[in-house]
Residue, then its C-alpha position, 0 to 999 in steps of 0.5 A: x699392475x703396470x703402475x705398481x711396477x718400479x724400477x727396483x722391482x724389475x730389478x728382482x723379477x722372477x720368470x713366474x711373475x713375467x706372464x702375469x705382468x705381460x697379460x696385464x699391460x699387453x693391451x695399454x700400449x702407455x704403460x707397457x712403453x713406460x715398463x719397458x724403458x724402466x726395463x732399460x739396462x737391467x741385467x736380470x735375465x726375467x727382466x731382458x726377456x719381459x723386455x723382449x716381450x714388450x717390444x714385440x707386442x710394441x711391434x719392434x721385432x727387431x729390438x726384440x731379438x736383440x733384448x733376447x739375445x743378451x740372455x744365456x740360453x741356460x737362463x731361460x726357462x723351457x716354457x719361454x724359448x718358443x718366442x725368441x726361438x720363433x723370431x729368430x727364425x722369422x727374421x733371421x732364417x738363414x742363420x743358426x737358432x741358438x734357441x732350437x737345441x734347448x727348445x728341442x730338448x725341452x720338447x723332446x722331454x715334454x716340458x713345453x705344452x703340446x701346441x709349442x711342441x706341435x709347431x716345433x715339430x712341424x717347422x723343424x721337420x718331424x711331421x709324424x710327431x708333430x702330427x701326433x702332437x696336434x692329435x692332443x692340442x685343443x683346436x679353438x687354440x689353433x690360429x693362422x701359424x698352425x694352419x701353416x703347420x697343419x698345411x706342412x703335414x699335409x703335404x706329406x702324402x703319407x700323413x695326407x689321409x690322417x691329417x684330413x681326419x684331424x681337420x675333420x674332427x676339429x671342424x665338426x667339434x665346433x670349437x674352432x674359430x671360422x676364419x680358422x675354419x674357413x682356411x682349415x678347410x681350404x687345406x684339406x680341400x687342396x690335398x684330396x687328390x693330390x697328384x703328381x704333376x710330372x708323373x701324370x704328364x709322363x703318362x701322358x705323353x706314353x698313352x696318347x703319342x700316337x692319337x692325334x687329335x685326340x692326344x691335343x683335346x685331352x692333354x689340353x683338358x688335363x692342362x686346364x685342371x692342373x692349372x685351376x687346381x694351382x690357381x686354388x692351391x695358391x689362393x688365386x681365387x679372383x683369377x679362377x673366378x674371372x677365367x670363367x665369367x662368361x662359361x656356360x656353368x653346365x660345359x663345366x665338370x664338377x670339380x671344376x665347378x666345385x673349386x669356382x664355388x669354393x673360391x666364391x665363398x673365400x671371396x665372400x662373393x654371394x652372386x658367384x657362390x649362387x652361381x656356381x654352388x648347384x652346379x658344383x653338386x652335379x645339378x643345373x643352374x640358371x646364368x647369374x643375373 
């Protein structure tokens, strides 16, 4: 296709031939830079944005921007605003997304496909929308970027119960790439539970300001817990690992032993999960050798 392509052509490019062009020289990095320079000074707003394309995929983000820029918002077709709108946001956040007004009409109309209309969604902050939204998307699309949205919904604690439905039907599905998975997974595993930090501290304080000892011993043993559940959460997983490299694995609760078994298993760390995976389900465990 690229050598086909000629300057007189790109002159008179229509928004349905851009994806098809982009699909095929993505990949040959030559002639997508030899299309791109032929891109160079023409006016025809299909052209700008296949412009704007290859320069991201050339990994010029910021040249890409600035391609986009150059087309009038009216100009652009509602199936092609996610990607100026999203690097946009990605490299100037604090400023106004001149792409979010059309690109929220066109999802609030459903003129955009339900995966766009999922991370829209999630990222502007109607998270029961975009929830809903993810419900009819195809998992084995789902990639690194909606992990992230999936992991703004479930940090909302009303959402919490029914987004880790979600990912548990995606991942029993099958149809989800592991690495997806894996980090699926991570996130369903750092919400159940999920509690308030100030709130449990407060009570603390109320129910044992008059125990002593007592008081010490269990407010450090709440401390830990929270802590190793940061660790966790932030994917701190060598730092967990390595606070408890000379514990006895019975002196350990199991959700404890079930956090260091599952950071074992981010890390790929087959003596640690050995160690820590019978453990983590109750029952005893040798010292790793």
């Amino acid at each position: 296709v690229g050598k086909e392509i000629t300057a007189e052509k790109l002159r008179v490019l229509k928004w349905q031939k851009v994806s098809v062009i982009t699909d095929a020289i993505a990949t040959d990095p030559e002639n997508a830079s030899k299309v791109t320079a032929m891109t160079s000074g023409i006016s025809n707003p299909p052209t700008m944005y296949l412009r704007g394309l290859l320069l991201m995929i050339g990994n010029k983000p910021s040249e890409a921007l600035s391609s986009f820029d150059l087309i009038k918002t009216e100009d652009i077709p509602p199936e092609f605003l996610y990607p100026p709108y999203r690097l946009q946001r990605n490299l100037k956040p604090a400023e106004r997304n001149k792409y979010l007004p059309p690109l929220r009409k066109a999802v609030d109309s459903g003129k955009v496909a339900p995966l766009i209309r999922s991370r829209v969604q999630a990222q502007e902050g109607q998270l029961v929308a975009a929830l809903s939204s993810y419900l009819k998307t195809d998992p084995a699309q789902w990639v690194r970027y909606d992990v992230e949205c999936i992991g703004l919904l479930a940090n909302h604690t009303g959402l919490q119960p029914e987004v880790r439905r979600m990912i548990g039907g995606a991942l029993k599905s099958g149809r989800i790439k592991e690495d997806i998975a894996k980090e699926l997974r991570t996130v369903a595993l750092s919400q159940r539970g999920q509690y308030n930090a100030a709130e449990m501290k407060r009570r603390l304080k109320q129910e044992l300001s008059q125990k002593g000892k007592l008081k010490d011993t269990i407010t450090s043993s709440i401390t830990g817990l929270l802590e190793n559940r940061k660790l966790f959460v932030n994917k701190k997983y060598d730092s967990l690992l390595k606070k408890y490299e000379v514990t006895q694995p019975m002196s350990m609760t199991t959700e404890t032993a079930l956090l260091l078994f599952l950071s074992a298993v981010q890390l790929e760390n087959k003596i640690e999960t050995y160690r820590w995976v019978r453990r983590s389900k109750g029952g005893p465990l040798t010292e790793k050798q």
